[in-house]
KOLTOR-889292 format. One line per 5 residues: number of its first residue (from 1); their letters; for each residue x, y, z of C-alpha. Coordinates in Angstrom, 3 decimals, always signed. Example, Ala and Ser with C-alpha at 12.3 -4.5 7.8 and 13.67 -1.06 7.14 Angstrom:
% residues 2
1 = AS = +12.300/-4.500/+7.800; +13.670/-1.060/+7.140
This chain:
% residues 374
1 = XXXXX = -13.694/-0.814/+20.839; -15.440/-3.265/+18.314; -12.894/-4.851/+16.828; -13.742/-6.680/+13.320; -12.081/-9.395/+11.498
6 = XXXXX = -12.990/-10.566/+8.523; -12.069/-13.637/+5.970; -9.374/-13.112/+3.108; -10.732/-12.743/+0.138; -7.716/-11.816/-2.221
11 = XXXXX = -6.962/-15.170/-4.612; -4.875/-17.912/-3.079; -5.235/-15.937/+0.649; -5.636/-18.063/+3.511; -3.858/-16.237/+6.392
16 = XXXXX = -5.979/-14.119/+8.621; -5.294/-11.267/+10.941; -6.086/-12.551/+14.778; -5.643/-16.206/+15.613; -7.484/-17.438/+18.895
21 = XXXXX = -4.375/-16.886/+21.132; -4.973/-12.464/+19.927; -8.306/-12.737/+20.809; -8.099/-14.024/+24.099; -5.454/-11.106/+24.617
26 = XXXXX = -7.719/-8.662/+23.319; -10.572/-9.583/+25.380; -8.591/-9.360/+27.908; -7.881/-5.663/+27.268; -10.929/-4.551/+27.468
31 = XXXXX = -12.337/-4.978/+23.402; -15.315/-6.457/+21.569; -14.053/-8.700/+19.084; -15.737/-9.917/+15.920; -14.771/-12.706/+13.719
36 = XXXXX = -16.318/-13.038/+10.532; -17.569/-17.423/+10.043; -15.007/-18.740/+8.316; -12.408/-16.403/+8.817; -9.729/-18.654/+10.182
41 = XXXXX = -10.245/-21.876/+8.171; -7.384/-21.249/+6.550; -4.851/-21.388/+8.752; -6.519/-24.238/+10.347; -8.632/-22.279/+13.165
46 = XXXXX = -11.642/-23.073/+13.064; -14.524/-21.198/+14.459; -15.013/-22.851/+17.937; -11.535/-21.928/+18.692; -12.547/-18.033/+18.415
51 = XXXXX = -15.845/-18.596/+20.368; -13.861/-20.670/+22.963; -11.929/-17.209/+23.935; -14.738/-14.756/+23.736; -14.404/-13.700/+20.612
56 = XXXXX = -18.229/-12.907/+18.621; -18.754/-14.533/+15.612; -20.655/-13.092/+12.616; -22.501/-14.568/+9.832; -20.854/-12.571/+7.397
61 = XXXXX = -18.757/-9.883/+5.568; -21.762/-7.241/+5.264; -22.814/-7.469/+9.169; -19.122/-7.486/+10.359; -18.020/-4.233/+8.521
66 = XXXXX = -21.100/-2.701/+9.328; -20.370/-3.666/+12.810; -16.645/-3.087/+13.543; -15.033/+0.154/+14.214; -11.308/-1.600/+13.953
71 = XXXXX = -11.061/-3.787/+10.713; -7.786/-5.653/+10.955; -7.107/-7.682/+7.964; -3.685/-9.438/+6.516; -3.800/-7.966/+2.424
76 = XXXXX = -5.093/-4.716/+1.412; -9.020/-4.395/+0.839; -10.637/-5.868/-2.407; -12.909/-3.439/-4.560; -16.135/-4.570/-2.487
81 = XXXXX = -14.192/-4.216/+0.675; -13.447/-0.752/-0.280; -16.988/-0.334/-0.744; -18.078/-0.955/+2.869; -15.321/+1.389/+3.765
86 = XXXXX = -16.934/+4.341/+6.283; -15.429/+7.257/+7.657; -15.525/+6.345/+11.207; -13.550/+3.145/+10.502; -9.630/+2.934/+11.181
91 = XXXXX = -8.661/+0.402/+8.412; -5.155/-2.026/+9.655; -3.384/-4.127/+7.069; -0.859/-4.475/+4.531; -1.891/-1.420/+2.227
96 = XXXXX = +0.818/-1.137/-0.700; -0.775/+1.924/-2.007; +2.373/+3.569/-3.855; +1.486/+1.318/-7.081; -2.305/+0.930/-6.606
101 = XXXXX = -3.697/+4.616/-7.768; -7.212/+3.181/-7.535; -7.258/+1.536/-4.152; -5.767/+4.736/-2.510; -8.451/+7.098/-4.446
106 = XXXXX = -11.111/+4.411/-2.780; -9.715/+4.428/+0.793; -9.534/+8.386/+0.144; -12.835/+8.584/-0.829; -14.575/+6.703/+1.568
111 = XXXXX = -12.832/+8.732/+4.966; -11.581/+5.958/+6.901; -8.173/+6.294/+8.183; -5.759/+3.502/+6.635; -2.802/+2.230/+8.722
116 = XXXXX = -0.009/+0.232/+6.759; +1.468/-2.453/+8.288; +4.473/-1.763/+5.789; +4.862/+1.398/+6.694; +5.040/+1.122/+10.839
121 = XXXXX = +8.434/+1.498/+12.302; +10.533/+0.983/+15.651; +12.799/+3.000/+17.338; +15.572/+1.844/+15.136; +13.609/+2.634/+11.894
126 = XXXXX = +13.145/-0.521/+10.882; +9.798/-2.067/+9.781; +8.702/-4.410/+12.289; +5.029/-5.266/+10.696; +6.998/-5.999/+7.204
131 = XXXXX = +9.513/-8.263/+9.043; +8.054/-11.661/+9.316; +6.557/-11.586/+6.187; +9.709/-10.800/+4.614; +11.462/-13.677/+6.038
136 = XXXXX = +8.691/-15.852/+4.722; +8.358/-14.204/+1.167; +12.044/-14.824/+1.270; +12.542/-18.195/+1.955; +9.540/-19.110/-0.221
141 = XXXXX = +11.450/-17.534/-2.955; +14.653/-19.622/-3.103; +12.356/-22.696/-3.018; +9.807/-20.993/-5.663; +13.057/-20.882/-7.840
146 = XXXXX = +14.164/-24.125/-7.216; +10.554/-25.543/-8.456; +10.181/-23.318/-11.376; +13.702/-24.563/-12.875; +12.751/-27.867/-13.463
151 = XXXXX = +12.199/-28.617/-17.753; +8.207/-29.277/-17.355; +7.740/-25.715/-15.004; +9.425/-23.700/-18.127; +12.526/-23.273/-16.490
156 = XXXXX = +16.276/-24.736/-17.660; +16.153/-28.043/-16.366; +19.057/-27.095/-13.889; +19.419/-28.616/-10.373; +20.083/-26.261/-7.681
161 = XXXXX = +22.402/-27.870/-5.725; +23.961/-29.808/-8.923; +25.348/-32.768/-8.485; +29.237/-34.053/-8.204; +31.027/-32.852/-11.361
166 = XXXXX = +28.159/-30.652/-12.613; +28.285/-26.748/-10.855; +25.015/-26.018/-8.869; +22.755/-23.459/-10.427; +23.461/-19.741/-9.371
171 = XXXXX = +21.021/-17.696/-8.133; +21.120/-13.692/-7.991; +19.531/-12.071/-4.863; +19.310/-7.829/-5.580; +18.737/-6.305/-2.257
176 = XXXXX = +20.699/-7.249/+0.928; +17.149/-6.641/+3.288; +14.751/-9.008/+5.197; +13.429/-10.671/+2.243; +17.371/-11.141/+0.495
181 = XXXXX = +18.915/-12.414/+3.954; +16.106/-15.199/+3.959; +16.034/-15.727/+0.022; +19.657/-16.340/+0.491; +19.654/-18.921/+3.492
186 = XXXXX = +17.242/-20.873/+1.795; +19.402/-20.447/-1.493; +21.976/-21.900/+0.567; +20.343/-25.056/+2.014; +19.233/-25.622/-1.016
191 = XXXXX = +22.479/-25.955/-2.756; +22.385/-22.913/-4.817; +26.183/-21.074/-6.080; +24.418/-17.551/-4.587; +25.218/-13.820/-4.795
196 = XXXXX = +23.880/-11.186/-2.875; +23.669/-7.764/-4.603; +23.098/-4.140/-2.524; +23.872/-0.546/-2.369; +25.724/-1.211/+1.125
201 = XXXXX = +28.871/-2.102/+1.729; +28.246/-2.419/+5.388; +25.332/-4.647/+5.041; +27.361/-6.595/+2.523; +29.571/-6.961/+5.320
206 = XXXXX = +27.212/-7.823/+7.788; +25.987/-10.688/+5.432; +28.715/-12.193/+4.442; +30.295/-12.679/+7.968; +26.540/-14.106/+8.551
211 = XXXXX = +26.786/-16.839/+6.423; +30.460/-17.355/+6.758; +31.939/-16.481/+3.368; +29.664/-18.802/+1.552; +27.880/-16.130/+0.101
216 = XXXXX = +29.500/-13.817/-2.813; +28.762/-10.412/-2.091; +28.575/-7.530/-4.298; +28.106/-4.054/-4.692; +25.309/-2.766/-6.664
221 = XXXXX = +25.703/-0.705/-10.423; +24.331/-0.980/-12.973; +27.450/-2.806/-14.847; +27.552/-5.410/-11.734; +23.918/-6.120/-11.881
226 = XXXXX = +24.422/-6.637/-15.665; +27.562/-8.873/-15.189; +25.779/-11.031/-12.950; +22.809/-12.001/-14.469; +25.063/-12.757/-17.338
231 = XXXXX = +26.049/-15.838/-15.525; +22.483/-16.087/-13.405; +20.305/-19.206/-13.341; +17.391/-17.928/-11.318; +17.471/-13.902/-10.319
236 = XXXXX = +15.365/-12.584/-6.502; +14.163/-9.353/-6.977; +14.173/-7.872/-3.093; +14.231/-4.384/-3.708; +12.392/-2.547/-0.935
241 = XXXXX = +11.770/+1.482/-0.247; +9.407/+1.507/+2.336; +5.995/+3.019/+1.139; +6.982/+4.078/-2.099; +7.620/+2.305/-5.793
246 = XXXXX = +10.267/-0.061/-6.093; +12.465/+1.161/-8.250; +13.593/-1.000/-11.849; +16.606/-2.127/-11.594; +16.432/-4.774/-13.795
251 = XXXXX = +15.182/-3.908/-17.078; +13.665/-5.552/-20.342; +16.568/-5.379/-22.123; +18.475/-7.356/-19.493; +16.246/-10.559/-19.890
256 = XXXXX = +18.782/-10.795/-23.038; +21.953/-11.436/-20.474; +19.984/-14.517/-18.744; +18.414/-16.435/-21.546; +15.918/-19.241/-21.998
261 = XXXXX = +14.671/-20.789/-19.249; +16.040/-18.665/-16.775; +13.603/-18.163/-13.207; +13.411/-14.545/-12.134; +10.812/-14.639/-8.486
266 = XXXXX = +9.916/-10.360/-7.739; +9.164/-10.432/-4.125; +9.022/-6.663/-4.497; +5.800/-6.772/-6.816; +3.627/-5.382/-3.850
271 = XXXXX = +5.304/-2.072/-4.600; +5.111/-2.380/-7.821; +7.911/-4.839/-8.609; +11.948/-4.343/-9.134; +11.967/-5.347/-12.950
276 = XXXXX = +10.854/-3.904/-15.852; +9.038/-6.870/-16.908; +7.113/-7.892/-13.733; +3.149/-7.865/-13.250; +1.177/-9.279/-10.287
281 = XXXXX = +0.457/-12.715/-10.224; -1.455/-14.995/-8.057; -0.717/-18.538/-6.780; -3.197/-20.567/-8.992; -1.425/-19.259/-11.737
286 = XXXXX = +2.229/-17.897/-10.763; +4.432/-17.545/-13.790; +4.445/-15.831/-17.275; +7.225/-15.731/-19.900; +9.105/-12.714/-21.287
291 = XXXXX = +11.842/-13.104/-24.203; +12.404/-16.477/-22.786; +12.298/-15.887/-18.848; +9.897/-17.562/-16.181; +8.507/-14.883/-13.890
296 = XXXXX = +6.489/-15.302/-10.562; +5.265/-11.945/-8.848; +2.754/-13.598/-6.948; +1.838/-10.679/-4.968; +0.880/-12.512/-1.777
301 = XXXXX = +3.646/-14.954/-1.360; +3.311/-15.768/+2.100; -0.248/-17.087/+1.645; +0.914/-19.962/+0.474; +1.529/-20.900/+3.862
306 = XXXXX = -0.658/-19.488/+5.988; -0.414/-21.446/+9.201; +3.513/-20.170/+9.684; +2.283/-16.901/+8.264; -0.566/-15.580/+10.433
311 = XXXXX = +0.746/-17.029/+13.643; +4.239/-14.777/+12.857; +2.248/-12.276/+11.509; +0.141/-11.738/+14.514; +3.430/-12.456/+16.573
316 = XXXXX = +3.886/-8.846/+15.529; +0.902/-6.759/+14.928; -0.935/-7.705/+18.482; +0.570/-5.424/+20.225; -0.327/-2.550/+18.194
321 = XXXXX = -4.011/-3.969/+18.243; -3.634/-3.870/+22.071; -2.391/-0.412/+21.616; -5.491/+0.621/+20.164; -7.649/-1.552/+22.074
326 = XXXXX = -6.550/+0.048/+25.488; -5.579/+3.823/+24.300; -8.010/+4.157/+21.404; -6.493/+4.621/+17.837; -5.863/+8.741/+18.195
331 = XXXXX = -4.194/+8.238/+21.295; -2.215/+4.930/+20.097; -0.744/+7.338/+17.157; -0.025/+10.279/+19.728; +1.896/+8.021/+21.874
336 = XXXXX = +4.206/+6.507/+19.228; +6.068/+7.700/+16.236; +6.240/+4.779/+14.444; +2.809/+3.897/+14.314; +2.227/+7.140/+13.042
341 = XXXXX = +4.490/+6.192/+10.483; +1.967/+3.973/+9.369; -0.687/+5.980/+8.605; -1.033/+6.245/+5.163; -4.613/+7.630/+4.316
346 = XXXXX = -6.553/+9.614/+6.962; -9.765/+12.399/+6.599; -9.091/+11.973/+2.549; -6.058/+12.815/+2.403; -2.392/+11.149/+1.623
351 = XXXXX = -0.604/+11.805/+4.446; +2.424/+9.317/+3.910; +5.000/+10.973/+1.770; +6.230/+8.276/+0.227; +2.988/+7.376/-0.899
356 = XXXXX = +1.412/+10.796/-1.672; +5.037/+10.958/-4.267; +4.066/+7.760/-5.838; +0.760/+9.815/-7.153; +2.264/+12.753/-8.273
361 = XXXXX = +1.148/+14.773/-4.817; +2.449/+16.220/-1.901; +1.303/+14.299/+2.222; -1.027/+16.456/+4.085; +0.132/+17.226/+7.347
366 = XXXXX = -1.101/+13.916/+9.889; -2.050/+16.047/+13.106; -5.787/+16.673/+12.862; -7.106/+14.484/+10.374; -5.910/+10.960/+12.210
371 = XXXX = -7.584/+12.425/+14.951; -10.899/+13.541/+13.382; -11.518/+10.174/+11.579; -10.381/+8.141/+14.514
């Protein structure tokens, strides 16, 4: 199998999806991989270290998609990416496709099957692809918030850990997940008065015997979302439903209740965002303003460190790579649920149904057409 890697070319992207270490290992298996020049520069691996354990290097974007079979990549494909899309390629990233209409009609059109990262689970149901980039997205939010209150950033000129005889700012985390646990330690360290908001009692549990009582936990309504942005400096949006559109559960009228200068970070703006009043941003310029409010939905968060990011997100995907590298990508799906899970596009057709719902349709049925294309 020709494996194919190529640079990042979504703004402020530096991670990549194989670091020299996943190369050797694949190699090793048995593949063919291809690194496009460049690729790893951004997370400080340079090009020798590829060559130095086997991998092929290639000139550039055109000759490496023509080349691969595999394309493994870190952010969902860029409208010339789509372009070079065939149907004999088997397409592995972070997709997002519930609030992107015109990337999945691309992937659909061009035939190649399109695995999710997102959308891959484990035994337990959990999302094991998602993980590590949820515990960086998360942390990076509580210090995103921290930054972003300060008077010249637009925010309320609050501290976040205060100082004696002045009350710390508070920050709201809705959604008890991956990306709330972590947005909540870091709230912590940081000094932060901070809340964690979710549907589950039991996970509200879980958390606040994790961080020993210092964390107020509540249970999520409408009226307690509302009555705790009231008294909110900086609000984390970490809303997730795997594959599909995050639902709004802060809306525009609710901006009202936290007031000028007030830091709201949307870590779920890759599916589509969990307010009203978010929009994708980028990390050269993060924030806009609504009635008053600072928002960052930079929709790549963890690429703004992309050393710690690849290496933990490659921590997790290699295996999978491996799987396909050694059993070929029909019989890597066959042999596992999960990673069927994560097949979101295949032969044309939707055949996640979370993400076939998002557009209005209904999943094909996965059998045959992962199996044609791949």
């Amino acid at each position: 199998m020709r494996i194919g890697v190529p640079t990042e070319i979504k703004p402020g992207e530096g991670r990549v999806a194989l670091t020299p270490a996943g190369v050797r290992e694949l190699v090793g298996a048995g593949a063919e991989v291809l690194v496009q020049a460049g690729a790893g520069l951004g997370s400080r691996f340079p090009d020798a270290a590829y060559a130095a354990e086997g991998a092929t290097l290639v000139p550039d974007a055109d000759k490496l998609w023509a080349q691969a079979e595999l394309v493994v990549k870190v952010k969902e494909p860029q409208p010339e990416e789509v372009a070079r899309l065939r149907p004999d390629h088997v397409l592995f990233a972070y997709l997002h496709l519930a609030p992107d209409l015109a990337l999945t009609r691309g992937i659909q059109e061009s035939g190649a099957t399109a695995i999710a990262f997102e959308t891959v689970t484990d035994r337990s149901g959990r999302l094991p692809l998602l993980a590590p980039m949820s515990e960086v997205a998360g942390r990076l939010s509580a210090q995103f918030a921290a930054a972003h209150l300060l008077a010249h950033q637009g925010g309320r000129g609050v501290l976040a850990g205060g100082v004696p005889g002045v009350r710390p700012a508070r920050a709201v985390v809705i959604g008890g997940g991956s990306v709330g646990e972590n947005a909540a330690r870091v709230a912590l360290g940081l000094g932060f008065d901070t809340v964690v908001i979710d549907r589950s009692v039991p996970r509200l549990r879980e958390l606040a015997g994790l961080f020993d009582q210092r964390v107020r936990t509540v249970a999520a309504s409408d009226l307690a979302i509302e009555t705790e942005l009231a008294d909110a400096d900086v609000v984390i949006g970490a809303v997730l439903a795997p594959g599909a559109l995050a639902p709004h559960v802060v809306r525009r009228e609710h901006l009202a209740l936290l007031g000028e200068g007030a830091v709201v970070v949307d870590v779920s703006i890759d599916q589509g965002g969990c307010l009203e009043t978010s929009r994708p941003t980028t990390h050269y310029e993060p924030t806009f303003v609504v009635d008053g409010v600072v928002h960052n939905c930079v929709a790549n968060m963890p690429g703004a460190v992309p050393s710690t990011s690849t290496q933990a997100l490659m921590n997790a995907t290699l295996p999978y790579v491996v799987a396909f590298a050694t059993r070929g990508v029909a019989g890597a799906v066959a042999a596992d649920a999960g990673l069927a899970d994560g097949v979101n596009v295949a032969d044309g057709k939707i055949v996640h149904a979370a993400v076939a719902a998002a557009h209005g349709e209904t999943a094909a049925p996965l059998d045959a057409a992962v199996f044609q294309a791949a």
